[in-house]
MARVOSE-139531 format. One record per atom (N, C-alpha, C): residue in one letter; chain; atom name; x negated, y, z. Coordinates in nm, 4 decimals, decimal comma. Example, Ala and Ser with C-alpha at 12.3 -4.5 7.8 and 13.67 -1.06 7.14 Angstrom:
REM residues 2
{r = A c = A a = N u = -1,3190 v = -0,5690 w = 0,7800}
{r = A c = A a = CA u = -1,2300 v = -0,4500 w = 0,7800}
{r = A c = A a = C u = -1,3200 v = -0,3300 w = 0,7800}
{r = S c = A a = N u = -1,2850 v = -0,2250 w = 0,7080}
{r = S c = A a = CA u = -1,3670 v = -0,1060 w = 0,7140}
{r = S c = A a = C u = -1,2900 v = 0,0030 w = 0,7870}
***
This chain:
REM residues 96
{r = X c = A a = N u = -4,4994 v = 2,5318 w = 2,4389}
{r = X c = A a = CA u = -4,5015 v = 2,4100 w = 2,5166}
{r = X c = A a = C u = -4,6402 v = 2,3494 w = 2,5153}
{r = X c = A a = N u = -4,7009 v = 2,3199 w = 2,6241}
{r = X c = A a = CA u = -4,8125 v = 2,2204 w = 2,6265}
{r = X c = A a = C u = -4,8103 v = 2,1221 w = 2,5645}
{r = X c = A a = N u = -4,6989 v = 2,0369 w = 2,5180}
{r = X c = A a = CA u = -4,7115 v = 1,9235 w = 2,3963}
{r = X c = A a = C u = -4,8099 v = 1,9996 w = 2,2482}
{r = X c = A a = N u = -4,7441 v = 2,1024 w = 2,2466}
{r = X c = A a = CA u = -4,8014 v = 2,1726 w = 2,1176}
{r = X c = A a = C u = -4,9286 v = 2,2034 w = 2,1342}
{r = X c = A a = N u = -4,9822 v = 2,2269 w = 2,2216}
{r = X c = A a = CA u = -5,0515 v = 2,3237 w = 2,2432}
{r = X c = A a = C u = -5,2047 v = 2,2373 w = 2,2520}
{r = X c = A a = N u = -5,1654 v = 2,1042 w = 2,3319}
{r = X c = A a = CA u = -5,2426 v = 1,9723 w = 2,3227}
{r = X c = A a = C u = -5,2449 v = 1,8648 w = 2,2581}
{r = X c = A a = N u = -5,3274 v = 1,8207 w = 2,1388}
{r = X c = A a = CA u = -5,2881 v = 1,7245 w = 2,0718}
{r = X c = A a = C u = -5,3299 v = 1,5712 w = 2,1758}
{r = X c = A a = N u = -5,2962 v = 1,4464 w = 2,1285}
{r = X c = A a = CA u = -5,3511 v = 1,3749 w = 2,1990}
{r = X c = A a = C u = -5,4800 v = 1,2808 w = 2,0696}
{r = X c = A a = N u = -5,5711 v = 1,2285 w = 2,1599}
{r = X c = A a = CA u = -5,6715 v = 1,1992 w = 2,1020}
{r = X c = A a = C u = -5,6080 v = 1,1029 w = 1,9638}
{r = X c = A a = N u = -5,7050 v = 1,1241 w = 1,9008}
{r = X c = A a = CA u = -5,6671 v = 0,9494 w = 1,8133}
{r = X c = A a = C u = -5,7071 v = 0,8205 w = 1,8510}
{r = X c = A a = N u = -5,6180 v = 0,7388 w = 1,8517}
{r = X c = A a = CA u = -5,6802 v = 0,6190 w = 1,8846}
{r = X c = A a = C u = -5,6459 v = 0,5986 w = 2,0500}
{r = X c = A a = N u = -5,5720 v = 0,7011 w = 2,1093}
{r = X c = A a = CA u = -5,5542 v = 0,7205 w = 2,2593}
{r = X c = A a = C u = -5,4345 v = 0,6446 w = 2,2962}
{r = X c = A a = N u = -5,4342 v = 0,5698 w = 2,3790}
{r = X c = A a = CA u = -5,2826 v = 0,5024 w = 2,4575}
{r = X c = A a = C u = -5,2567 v = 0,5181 w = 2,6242}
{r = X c = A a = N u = -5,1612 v = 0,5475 w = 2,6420}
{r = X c = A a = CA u = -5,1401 v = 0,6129 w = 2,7787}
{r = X c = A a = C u = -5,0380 v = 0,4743 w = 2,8029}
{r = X c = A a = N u = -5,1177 v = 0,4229 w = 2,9209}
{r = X c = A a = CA u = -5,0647 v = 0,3248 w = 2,9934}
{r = X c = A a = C u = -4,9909 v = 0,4023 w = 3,1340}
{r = X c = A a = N u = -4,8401 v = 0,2868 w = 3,1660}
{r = X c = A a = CA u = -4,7899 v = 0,3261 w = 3,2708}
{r = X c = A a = C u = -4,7633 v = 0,2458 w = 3,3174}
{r = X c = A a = N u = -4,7685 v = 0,2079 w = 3,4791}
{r = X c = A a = CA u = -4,7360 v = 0,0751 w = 3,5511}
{r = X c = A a = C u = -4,6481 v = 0,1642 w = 3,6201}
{r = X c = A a = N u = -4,5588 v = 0,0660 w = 3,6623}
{r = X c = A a = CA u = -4,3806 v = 0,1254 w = 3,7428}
{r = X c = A a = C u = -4,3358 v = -0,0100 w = 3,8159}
{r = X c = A a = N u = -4,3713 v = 0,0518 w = 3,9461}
{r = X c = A a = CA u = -4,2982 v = -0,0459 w = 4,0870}
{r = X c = A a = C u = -4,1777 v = -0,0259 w = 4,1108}
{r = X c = A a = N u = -4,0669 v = -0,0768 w = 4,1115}
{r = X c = A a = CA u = -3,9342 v = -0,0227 w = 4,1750}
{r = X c = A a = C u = -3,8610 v = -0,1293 w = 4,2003}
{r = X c = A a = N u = -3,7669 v = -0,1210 w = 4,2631}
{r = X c = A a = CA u = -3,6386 v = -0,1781 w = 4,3491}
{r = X c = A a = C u = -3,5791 v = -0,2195 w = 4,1895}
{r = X c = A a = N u = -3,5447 v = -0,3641 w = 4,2152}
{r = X c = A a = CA u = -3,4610 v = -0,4115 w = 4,0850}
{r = X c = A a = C u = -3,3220 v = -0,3963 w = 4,0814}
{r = X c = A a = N u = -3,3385 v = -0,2833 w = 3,9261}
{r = X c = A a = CA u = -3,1777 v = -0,2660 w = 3,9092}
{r = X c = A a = C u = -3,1915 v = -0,2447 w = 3,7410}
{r = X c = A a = N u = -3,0719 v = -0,2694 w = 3,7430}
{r = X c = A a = CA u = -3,0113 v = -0,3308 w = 3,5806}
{r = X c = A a = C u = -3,0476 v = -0,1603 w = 3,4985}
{r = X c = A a = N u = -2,9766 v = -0,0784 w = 3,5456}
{r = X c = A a = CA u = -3,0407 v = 0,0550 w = 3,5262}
{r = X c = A a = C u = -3,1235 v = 0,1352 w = 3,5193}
{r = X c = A a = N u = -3,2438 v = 0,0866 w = 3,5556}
{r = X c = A a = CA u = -3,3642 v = 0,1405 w = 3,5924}
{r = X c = A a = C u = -3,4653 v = 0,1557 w = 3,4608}
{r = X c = A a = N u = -3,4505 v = 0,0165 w = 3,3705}
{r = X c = A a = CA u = -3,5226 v = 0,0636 w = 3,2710}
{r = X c = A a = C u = -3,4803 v = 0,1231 w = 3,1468}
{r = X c = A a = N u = -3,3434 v = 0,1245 w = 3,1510}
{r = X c = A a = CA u = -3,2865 v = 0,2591 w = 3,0472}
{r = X c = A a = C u = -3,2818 v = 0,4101 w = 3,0484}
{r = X c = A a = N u = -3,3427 v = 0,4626 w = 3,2187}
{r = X c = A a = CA u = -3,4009 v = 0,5678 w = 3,2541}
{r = X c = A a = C u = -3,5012 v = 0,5613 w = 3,2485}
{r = X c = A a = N u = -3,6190 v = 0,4754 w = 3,2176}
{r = X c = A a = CA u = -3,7410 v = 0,5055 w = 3,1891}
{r = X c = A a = C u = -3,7752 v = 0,5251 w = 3,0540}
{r = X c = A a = N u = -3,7056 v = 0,4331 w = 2,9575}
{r = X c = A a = CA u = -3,7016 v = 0,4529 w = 2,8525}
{r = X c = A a = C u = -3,6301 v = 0,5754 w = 2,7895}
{r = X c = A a = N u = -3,5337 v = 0,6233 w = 2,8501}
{r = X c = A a = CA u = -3,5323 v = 0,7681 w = 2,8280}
{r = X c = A a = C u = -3,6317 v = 0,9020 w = 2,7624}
{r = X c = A a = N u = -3,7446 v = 0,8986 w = 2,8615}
{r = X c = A a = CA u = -3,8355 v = 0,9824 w = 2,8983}
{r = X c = A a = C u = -3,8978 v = 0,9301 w = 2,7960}
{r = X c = A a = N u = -3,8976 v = 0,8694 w = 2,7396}
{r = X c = A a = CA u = -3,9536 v = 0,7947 w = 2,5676}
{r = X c = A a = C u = -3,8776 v = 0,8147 w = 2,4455}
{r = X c = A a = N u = -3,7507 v = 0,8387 w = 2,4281}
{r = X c = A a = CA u = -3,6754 v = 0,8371 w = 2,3118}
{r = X c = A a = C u = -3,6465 v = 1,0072 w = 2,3011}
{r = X c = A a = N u = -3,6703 v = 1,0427 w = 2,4286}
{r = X c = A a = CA u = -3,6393 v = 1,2217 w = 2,3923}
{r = X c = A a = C u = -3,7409 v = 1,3196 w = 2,3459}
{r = X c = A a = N u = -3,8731 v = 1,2003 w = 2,3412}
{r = X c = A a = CA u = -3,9393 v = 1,2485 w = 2,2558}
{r = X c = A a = C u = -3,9614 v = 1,2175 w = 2,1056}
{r = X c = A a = N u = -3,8438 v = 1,1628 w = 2,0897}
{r = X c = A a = CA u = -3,9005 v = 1,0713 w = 1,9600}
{r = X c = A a = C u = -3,9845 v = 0,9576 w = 1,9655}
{r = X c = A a = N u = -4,0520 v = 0,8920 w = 2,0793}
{r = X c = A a = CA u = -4,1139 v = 0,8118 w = 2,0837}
{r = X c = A a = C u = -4,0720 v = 0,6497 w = 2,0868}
{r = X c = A a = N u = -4,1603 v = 0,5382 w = 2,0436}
{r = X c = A a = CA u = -4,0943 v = 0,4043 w = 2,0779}
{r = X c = A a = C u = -4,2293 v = 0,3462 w = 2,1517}
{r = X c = A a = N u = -4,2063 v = 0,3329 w = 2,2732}
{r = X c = A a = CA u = -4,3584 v = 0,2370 w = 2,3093}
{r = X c = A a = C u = -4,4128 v = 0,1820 w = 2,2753}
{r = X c = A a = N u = -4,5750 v = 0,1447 w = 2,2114}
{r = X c = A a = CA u = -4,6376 v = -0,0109 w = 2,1607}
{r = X c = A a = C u = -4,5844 v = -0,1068 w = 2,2532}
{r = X c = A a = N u = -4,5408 v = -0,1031 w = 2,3675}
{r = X c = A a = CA u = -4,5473 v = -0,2253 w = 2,4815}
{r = X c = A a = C u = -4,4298 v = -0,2062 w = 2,5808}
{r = X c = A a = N u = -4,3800 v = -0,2323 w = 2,6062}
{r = X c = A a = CA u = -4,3050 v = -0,2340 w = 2,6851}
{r = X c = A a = C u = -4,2150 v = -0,3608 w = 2,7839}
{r = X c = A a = N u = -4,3090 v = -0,3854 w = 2,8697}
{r = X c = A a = CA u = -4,2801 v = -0,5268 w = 2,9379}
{r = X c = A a = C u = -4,2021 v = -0,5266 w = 3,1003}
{r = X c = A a = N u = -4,1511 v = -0,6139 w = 3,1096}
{r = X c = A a = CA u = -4,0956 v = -0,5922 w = 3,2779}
{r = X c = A a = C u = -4,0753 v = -0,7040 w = 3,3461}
{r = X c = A a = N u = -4,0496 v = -0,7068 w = 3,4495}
{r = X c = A a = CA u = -4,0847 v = -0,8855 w = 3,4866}
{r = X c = A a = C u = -4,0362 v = -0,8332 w = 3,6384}
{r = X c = A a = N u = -3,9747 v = -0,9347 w = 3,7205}
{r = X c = A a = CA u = -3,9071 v = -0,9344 w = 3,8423}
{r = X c = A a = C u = -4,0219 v = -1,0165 w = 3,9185}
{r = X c = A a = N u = -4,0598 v = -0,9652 w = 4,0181}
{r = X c = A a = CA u = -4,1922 v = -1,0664 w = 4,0988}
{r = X c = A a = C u = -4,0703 v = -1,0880 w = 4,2532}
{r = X c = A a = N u = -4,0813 v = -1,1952 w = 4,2990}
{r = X c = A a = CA u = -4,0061 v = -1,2027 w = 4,3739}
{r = X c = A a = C u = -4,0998 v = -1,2311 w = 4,5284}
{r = X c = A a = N u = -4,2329 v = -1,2449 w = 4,5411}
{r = X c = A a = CA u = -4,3067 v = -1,2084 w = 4,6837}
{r = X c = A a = C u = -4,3432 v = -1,1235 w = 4,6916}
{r = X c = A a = N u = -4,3410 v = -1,0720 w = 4,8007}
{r = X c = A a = CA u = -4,2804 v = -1,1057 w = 4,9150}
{r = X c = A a = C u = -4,1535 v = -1,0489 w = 4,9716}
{r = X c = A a = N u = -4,0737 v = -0,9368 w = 4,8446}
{r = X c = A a = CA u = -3,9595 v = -0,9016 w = 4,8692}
{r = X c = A a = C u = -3,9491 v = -0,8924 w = 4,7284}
{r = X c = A a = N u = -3,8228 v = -0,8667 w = 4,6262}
{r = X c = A a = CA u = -3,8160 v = -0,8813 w = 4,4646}
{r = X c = A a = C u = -3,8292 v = -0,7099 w = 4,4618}
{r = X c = A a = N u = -3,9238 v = -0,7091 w = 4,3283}
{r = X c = A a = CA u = -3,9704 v = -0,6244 w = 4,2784}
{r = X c = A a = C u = -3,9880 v = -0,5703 w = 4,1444}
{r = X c = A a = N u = -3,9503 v = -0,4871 w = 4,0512}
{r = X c = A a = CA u = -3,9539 v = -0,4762 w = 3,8877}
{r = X c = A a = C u = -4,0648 v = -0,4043 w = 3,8679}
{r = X c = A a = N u = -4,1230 v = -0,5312 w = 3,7775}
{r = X c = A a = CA u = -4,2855 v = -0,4470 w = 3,7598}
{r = X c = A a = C u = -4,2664 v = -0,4215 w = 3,6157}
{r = X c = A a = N u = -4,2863 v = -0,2642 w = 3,6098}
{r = X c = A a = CA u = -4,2847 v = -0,2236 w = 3,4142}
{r = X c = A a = C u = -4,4375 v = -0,1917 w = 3,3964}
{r = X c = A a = N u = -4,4848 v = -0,2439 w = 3,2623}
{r = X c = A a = CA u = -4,6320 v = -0,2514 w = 3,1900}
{r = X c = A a = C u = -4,5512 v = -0,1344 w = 3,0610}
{r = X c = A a = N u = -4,6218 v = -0,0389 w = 3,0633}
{r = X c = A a = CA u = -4,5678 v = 0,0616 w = 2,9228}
{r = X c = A a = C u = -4,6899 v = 0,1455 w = 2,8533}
{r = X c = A a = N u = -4,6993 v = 0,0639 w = 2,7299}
{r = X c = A a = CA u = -4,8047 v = 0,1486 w = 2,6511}
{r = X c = A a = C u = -4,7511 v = 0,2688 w = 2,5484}
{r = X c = A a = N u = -4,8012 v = 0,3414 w = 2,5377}
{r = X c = A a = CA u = -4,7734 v = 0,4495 w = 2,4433}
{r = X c = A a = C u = -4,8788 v = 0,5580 w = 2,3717}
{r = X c = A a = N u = -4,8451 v = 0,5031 w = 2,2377}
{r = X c = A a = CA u = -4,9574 v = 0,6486 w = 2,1484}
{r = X c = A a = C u = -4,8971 v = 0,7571 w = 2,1522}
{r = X c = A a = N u = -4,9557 v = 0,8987 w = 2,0903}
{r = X c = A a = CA u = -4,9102 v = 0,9885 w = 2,0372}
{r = X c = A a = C u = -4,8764 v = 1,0803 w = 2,1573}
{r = X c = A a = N u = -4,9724 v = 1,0449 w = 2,2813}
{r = X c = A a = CA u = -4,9270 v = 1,1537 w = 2,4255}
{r = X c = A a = C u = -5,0580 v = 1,1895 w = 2,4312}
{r = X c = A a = N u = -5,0222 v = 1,3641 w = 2,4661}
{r = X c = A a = CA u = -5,1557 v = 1,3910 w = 2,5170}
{r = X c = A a = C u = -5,1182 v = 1,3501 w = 2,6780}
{r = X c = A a = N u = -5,2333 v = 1,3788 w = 2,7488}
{r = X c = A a = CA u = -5,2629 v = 1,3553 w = 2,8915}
{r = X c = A a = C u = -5,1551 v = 1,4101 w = 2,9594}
{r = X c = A a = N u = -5,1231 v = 1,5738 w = 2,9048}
{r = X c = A a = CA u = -5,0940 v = 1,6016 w = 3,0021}
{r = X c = A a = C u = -4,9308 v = 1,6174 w = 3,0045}
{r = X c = A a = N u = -4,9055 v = 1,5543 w = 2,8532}
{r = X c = A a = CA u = -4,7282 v = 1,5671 w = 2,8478}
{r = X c = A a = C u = -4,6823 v = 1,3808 w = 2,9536}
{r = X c = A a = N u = -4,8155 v = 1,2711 w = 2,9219}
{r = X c = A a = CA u = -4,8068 v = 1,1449 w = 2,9752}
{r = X c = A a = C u = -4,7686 v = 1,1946 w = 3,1408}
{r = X c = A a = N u = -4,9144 v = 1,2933 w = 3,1782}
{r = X c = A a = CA u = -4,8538 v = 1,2958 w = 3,3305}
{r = X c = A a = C u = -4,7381 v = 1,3796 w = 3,3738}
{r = X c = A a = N u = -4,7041 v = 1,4622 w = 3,2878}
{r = X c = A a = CA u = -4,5377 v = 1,4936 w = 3,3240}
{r = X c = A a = C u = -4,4369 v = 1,4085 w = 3,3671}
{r = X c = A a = N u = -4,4733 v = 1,3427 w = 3,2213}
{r = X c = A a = CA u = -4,3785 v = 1,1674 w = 3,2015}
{r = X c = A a = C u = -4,4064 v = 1,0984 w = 3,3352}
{r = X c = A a = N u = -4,5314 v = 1,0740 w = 3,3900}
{r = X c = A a = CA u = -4,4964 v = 1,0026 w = 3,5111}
{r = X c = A a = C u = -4,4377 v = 1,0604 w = 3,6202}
{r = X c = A a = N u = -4,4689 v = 1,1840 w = 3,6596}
{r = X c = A a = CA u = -4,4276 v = 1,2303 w = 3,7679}
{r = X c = A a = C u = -4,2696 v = 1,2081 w = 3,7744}
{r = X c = A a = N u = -4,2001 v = 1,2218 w = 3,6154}
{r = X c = A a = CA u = -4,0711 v = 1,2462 w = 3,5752}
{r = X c = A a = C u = -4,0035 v = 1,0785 w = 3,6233}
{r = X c = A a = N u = -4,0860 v = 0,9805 w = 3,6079}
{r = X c = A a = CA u = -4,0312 v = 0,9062 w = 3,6229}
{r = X c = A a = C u = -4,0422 v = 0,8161 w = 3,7931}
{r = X c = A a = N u = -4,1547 v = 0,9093 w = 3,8429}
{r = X c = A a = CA u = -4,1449 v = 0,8961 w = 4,0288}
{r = X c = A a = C u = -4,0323 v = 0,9220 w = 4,0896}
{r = X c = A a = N u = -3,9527 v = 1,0392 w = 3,9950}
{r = X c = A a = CA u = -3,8656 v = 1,1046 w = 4,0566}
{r = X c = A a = C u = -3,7324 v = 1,0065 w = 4,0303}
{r = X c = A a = N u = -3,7062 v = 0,9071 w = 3,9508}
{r = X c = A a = CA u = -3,6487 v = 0,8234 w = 3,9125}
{r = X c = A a = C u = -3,5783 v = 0,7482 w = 4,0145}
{r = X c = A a = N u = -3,4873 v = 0,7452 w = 4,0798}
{r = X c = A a = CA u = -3,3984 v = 0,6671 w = 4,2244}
{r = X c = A a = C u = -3,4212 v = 0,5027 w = 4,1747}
{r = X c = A a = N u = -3,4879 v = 0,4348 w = 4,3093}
{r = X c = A a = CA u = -3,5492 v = 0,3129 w = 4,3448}
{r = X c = A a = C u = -3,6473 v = 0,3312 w = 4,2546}
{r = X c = A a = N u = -3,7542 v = 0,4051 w = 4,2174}
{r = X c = A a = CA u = -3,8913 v = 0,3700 w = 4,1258}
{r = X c = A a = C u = -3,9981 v = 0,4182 w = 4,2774}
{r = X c = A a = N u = -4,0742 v = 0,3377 w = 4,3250}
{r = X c = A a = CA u = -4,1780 v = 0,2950 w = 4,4512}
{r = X c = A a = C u = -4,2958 v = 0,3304 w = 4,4048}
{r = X c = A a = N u = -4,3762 v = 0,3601 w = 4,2938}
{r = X c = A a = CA u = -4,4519 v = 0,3614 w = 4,2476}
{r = X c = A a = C u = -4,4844 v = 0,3579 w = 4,1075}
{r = X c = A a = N u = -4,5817 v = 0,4596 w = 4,0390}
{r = X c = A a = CA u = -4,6266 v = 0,4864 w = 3,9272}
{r = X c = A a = C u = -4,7723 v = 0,5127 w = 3,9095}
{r = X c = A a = N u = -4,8369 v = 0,4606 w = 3,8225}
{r = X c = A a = CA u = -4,9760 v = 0,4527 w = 3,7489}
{r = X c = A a = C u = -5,0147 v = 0,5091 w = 3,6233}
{r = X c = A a = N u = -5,0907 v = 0,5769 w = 3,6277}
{r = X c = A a = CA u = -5,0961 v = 0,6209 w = 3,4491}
{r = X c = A a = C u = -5,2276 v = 0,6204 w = 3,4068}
{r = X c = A a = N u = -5,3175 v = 0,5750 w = 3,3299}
{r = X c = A a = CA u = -5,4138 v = 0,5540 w = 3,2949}
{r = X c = A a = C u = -5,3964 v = 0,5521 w = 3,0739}
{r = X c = A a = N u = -5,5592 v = 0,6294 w = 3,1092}
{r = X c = A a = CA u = -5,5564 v = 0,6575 w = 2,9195}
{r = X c = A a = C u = -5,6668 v = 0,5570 w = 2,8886}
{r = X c = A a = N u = -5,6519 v = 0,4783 w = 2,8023}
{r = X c = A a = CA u = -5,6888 v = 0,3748 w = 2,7017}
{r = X c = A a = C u = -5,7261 v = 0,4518 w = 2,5986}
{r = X c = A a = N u = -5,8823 v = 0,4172 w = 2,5534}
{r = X c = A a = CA u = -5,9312 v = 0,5233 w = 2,4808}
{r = X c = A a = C u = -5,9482 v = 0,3741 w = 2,3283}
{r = X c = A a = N u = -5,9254 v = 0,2448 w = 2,3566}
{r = X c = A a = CA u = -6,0203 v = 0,1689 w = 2,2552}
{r = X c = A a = C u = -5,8939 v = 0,1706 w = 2,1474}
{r = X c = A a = N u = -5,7984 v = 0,2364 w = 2,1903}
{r = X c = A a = CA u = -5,7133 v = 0,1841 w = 2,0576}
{r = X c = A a = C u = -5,6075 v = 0,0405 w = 2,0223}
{r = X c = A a = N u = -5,6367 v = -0,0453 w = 2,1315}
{r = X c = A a = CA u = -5,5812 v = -0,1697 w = 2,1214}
{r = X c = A a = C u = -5,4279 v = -0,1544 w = 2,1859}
{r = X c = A a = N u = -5,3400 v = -0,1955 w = 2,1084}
{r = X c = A a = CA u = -5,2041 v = -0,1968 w = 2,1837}
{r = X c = A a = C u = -5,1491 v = -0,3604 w = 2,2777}
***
């Protein structure tokens, strides 16, 4: 497996931003793709923006990913029914 095969840096945090259609369900499938790895997010925030149509915006930090198991994880979670959008960016300073 490429998890193995790639460690992820030290000190590395893989940020994920997640646009989607608000539903009560939505962030227990994202969090999924987190607990089946054994993982618990540093961050994990969500917030309903309601202009100019309502919207669930998820903020998700996470250590202990390399790059390229994180961009699995996002693609995995594009594929996610009502998720509009995904971001993934690596945070190299270490701050959670």
């Amino acid at each position: 497996m490429s998890e193995l095969l790639h460690a992820p840096k030290a000190g590395a945090v893989m940020c994920f931003s997640v646009a989607a259609t608000p539903d009560p369900g939505l962030m227990p499938r994202v969090l999924e793709l987190f607990a089946k790895r054994g993982l618990v997010p540093s961050r994990f925030f969500g917030q309903v923006e309601q202009a100019p149509q309502p919207r669930l915006e998820l903020d998700i930090q996470a250590c202990g990913l390399s790059p390229e198991v994180a961009a699995h994880m996002a693609r995995s979670m594009g594929q996610i029914v009502g998720v509009e959008r995904v971001l993934m960016a690596e945070r190299l300073d270490g701050r959670n």
